[in-house]
C-alpha positions in Angstrom: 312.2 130.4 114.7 315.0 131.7 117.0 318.1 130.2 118.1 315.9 129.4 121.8 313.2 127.5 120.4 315.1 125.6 118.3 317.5 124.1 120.9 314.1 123.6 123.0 312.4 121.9 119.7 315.5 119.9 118.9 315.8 118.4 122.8 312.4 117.7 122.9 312.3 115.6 119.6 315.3 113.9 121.0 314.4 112.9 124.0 310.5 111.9 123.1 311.7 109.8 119.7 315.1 107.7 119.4 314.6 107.6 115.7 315.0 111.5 115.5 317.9 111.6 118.5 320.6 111.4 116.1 320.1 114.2 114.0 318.7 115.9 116.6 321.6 116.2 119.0 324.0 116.8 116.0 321.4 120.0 115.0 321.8 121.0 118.8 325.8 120.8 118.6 325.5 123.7 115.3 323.2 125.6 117.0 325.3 126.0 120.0 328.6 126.7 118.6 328.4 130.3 118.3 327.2 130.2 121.6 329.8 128.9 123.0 332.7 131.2 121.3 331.0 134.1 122.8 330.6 132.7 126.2 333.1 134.4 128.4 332.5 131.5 130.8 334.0 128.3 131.5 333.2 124.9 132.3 335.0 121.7 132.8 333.6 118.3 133.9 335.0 117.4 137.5 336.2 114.0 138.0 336.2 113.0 141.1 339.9 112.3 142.4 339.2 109.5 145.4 342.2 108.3 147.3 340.5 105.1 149.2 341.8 102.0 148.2 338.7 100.8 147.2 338.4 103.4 143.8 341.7 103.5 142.9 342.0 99.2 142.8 339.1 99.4 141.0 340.3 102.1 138.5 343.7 99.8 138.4 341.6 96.9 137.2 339.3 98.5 134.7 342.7 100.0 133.1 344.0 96.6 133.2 341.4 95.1 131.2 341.1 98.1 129.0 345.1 97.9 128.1 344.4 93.9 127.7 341.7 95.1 124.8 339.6 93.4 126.9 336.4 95.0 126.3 333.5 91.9 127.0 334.9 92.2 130.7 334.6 96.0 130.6 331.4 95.8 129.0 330.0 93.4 131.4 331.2 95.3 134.8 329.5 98.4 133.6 326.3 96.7 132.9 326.4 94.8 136.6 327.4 98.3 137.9 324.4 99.8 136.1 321.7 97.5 137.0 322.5 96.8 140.5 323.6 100.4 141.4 326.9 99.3 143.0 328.3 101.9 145.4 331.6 101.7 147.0 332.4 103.1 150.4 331.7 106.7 150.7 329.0 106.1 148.5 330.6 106.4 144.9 329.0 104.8 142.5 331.0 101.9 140.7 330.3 102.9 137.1 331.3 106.2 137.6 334.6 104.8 138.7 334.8 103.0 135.7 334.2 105.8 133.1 336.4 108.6 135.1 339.3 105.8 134.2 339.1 107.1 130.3 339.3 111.0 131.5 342.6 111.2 131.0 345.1 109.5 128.9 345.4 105.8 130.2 349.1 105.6 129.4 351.4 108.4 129.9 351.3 112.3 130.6 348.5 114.6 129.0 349.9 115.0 125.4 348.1 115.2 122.1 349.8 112.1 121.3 348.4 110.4 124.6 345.2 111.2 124.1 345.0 110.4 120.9 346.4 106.8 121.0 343.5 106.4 123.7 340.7 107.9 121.5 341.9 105.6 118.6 341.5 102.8 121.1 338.0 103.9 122.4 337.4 103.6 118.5 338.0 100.8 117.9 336.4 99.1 121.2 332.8 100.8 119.4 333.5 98.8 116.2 334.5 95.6 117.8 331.0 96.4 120.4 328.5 97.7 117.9 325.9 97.7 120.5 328.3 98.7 123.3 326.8 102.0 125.1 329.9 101.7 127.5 332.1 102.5 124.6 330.3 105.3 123.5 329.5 106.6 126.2 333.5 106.8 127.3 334.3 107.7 123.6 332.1 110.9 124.2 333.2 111.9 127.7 336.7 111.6 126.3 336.3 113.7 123.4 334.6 116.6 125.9 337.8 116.4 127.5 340.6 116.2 124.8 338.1 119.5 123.7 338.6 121.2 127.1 342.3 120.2 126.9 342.5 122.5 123.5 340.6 125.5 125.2 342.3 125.3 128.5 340.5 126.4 131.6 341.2 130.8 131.4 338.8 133.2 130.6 336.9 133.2 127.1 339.3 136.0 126.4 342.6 134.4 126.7 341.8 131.2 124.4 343.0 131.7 120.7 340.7 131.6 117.4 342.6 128.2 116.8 341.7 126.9 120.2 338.2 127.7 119.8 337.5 126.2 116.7 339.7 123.0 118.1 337.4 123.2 121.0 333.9 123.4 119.3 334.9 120.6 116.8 336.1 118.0 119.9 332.6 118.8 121.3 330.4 118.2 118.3 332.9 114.8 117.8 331.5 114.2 121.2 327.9 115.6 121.1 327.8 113.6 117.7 328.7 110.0 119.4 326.3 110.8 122.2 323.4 111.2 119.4 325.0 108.0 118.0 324.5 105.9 121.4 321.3 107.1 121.9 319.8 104.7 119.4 320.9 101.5 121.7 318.7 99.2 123.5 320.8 99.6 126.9 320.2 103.3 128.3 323.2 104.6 130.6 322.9 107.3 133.2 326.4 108.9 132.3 325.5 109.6 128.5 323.1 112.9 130.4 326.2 113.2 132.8 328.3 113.6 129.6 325.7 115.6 127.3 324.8 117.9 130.2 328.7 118.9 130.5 328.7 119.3 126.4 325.6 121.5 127.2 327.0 123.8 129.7 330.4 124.1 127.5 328.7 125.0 124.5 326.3 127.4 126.0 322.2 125.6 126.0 319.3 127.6 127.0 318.0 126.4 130.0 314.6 124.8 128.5 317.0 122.9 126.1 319.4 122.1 129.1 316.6 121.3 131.4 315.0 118.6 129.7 318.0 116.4 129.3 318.0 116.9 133.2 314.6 115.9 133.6 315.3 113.0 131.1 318.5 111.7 133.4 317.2 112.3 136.8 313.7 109.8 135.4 316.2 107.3 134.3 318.3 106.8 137.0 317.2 109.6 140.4 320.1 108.7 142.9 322.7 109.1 139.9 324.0 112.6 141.4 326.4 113.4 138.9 323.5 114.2 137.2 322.7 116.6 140.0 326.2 117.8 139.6 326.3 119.1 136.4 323.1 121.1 136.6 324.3 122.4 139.7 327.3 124.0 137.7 325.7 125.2 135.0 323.7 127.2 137.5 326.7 128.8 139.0 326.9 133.0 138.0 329.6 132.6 136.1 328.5 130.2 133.9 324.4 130.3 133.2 322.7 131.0 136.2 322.0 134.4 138.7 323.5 134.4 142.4 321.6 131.9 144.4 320.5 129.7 141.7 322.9 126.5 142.8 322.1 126.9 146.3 318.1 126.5 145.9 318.8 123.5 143.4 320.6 122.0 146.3 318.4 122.8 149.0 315.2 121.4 146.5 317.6 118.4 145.5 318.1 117.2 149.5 314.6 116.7 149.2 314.3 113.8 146.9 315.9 109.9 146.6 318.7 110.1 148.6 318.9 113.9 148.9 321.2 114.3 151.7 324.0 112.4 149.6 323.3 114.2 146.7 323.2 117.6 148.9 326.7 116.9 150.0 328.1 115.8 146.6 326.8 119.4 145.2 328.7 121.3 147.7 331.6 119.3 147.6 331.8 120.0 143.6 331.4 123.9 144.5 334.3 123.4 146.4 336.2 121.8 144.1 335.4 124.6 141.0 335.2 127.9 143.6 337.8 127.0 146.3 337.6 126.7 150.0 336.6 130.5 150.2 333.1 129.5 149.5 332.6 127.8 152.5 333.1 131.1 154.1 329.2 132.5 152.6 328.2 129.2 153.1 328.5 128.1 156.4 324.6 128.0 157.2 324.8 124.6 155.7 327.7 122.6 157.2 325.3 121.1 159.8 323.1 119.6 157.0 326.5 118.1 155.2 328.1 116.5 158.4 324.7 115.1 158.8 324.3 114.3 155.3 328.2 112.9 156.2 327.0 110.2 158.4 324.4 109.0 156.6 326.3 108.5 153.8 329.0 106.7 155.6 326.5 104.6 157.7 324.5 103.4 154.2 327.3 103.1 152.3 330.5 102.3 154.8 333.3 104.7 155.9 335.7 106.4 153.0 338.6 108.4 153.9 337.8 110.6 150.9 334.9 111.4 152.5 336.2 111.9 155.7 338.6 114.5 154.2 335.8 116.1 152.9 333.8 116.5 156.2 336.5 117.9 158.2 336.8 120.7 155.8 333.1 121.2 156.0 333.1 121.1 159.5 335.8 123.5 159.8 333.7 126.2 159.0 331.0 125.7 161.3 330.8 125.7 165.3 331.3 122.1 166.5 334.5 122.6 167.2 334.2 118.9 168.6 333.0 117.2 165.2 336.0 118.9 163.7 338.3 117.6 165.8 337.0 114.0 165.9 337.2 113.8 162.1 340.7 115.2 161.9 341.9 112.5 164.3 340.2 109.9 162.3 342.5 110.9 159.2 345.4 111.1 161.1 347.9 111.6 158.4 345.7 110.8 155.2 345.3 113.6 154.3 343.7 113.6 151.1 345.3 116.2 148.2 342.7 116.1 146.5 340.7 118.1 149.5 343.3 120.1 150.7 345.5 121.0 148.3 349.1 120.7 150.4 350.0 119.5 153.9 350.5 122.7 155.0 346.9 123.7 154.4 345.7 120.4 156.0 348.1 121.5 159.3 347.0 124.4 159.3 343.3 123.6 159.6 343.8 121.0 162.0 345.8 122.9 164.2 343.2 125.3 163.8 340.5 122.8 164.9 342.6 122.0 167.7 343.7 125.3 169.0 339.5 126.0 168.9 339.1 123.1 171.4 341.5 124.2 174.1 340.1 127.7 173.6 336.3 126.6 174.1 337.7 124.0 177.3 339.3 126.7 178.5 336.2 128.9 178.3 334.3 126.3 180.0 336.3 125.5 182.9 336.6 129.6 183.8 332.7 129.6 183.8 332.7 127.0 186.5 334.7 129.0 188.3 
């Protein structure tokens, strides 16, 4: 049987049988390594960077509690956050908040050492929760990305032999607790968040890759970060063909809550290609301001997402959109979005200078 259908068979056993999951995913994780040390691609999980007060309280608080050991709590807020859906303004949802808080190092700067005293402590939250699939799922996520810390983010071609192998092992750690998890009672959206970044890193097929999509999106639809991921494995560089994202978004704006899910899509191809993209894409920055205000009239206003609409909008023709969202931020600007304040001048200057020019315009036609 070749290396295709076996990652196919393999998914499908794992996702139809929670007996056979576990040895399942780990088989997957094998097959895929050589894969993904030939891949001259590369992929990173993107988490989202918010500066409303909202997020970054709540991240403050789940940190808290986390640092306090205090794991029931933890526990707890991400089954409430789960069940009931809980979005915060801009329409982020709550227990996406909550696991983006163990993406990097909870105390201190990016080192080994860091990450590793926060791994140990991940650890040892699964053994004090057996039947946590918080912990697990965060354990896994945070072994994808102490993986992606040893690769680095260049070219295939500039990682070392070492880095590779440090790489494909963190993964498998990862891939291996996600098997793990998958035998608990409590399902969690963010395990296919997680295994569907694994997937890309190490290189799926796309029937493999696919049906942990299909398997995510049934559990939980309007959880786009599911959306996300498949969206990014589609890019050219990675395992799609030029167009391939695009029509996923376009066919994705179609379903539960597809406009949000539209927007979130192009706002992570921004985030991995750059504001340049914007420039091929700007057919579609009338469907993301409108997809903009429904997500801020369902879900309340977010200056993140503000941020993000007025550098959609900047690359489309209503010059007067633009310029009402720029005064709106005002000086919150968001980093995160435009990179420096003299980019963020720039394009509202820009947005600005347009206005006078179209005024202009119009008050020499009534002439």
């Amino acid at each position: 049987m070749n290396s295709r259908k076996t990652l196919s068979l393999f998914l499908f056993v794992c996702l139809t049988s929670t007996c056979s999951c576990q040895a399942a995913l780990r088989n997957l994780v094998t097959l895929s390594e050589k894969r993904a040390a030939a891949s001259t691609s590369t992929a990173q999980t993107i988490s989202p960077t918010v500066i409303d007060k909202e997020y970054l309280d709540y991240q403050y608080q789940v940190r808290s509690h986390f640092l306090q050991k205090d794991y029931a709590w933890i526990d707890e807020e991400a089954h409430k956050a789960r069940t009931n859906k809980i979005r915060l303004p801009g329409g982020f949802w709550k227990l996406r908040v909550l696991y983006g808080v163990f993406e990097e190092p909870v105390k201190g700067e990016g080192t080994d050492a860091n990450w590793e005293a926060m791994i140990a402590q991940l650890t040892a939250w699964t053994k004090e929760r057996p039947d946590s699939i918080t912990a697990r799922v965060a354990l896994a996520g945070a072994w994808k990305d102490y993986g992606w810390k040893a690769r680095g983010n260049g070219s295939a071609s500039s990682v070392t032999q070492d880095g590779w192998a440090t790489f494909n092992e963190r993964l498998g750690t990862a891939a291996n607790i996600l098997a793990d998890a998958a035998s608990l009672k409590e399902r969690c959206p963010h395990w296919y968040v997680n295994a569907l970044w694994v997937g890309t890193s190490q290189g799926w097929d796309r029937d493999a890759f696919e049906k942990v999509f299909q398997a995510g999106v049934n559990l939980e639809p309007t959880y786009y970060y599911i959306h996300n991921a498949k969206a990014a494995y589609l890019m050219p560089r990675w395992h799609g063909e030029a167009g391939e994202w695009e029509r996923f978004a376009e066919e994705s704006a179609s379903g539960p809550e597809g406009e949000v899910i539209y927007f979130a899509i192009y706002d992570l191809m921004v985030d991995l290609n750059g504001m340049s993209l914007l420039n091929d894409h700007q057919q579609a920055v009338p469907k993301l301001i409108a997809a903009f205000r429904t997500i801020e009239k369902r879900f309340g206003p977010s200056l993140s997402r503000t941020n993000e609409a007025a550098l959609f909008a900047s690359f489309g023709s209503d010059v007067a959109t633009t310029v009402e969202l720029f005064n709106r931020i005002g000086n919150q600007w968001d980093p995160n979005v435009w990179r420096s304040p003299k980019t963020f001048e720039a394009f509202r200057q820009g947005a600005q200078e347009r206005m006078r020019a179209e005024a202009a315009a119009a008050k020499n036609q009534r002439r």
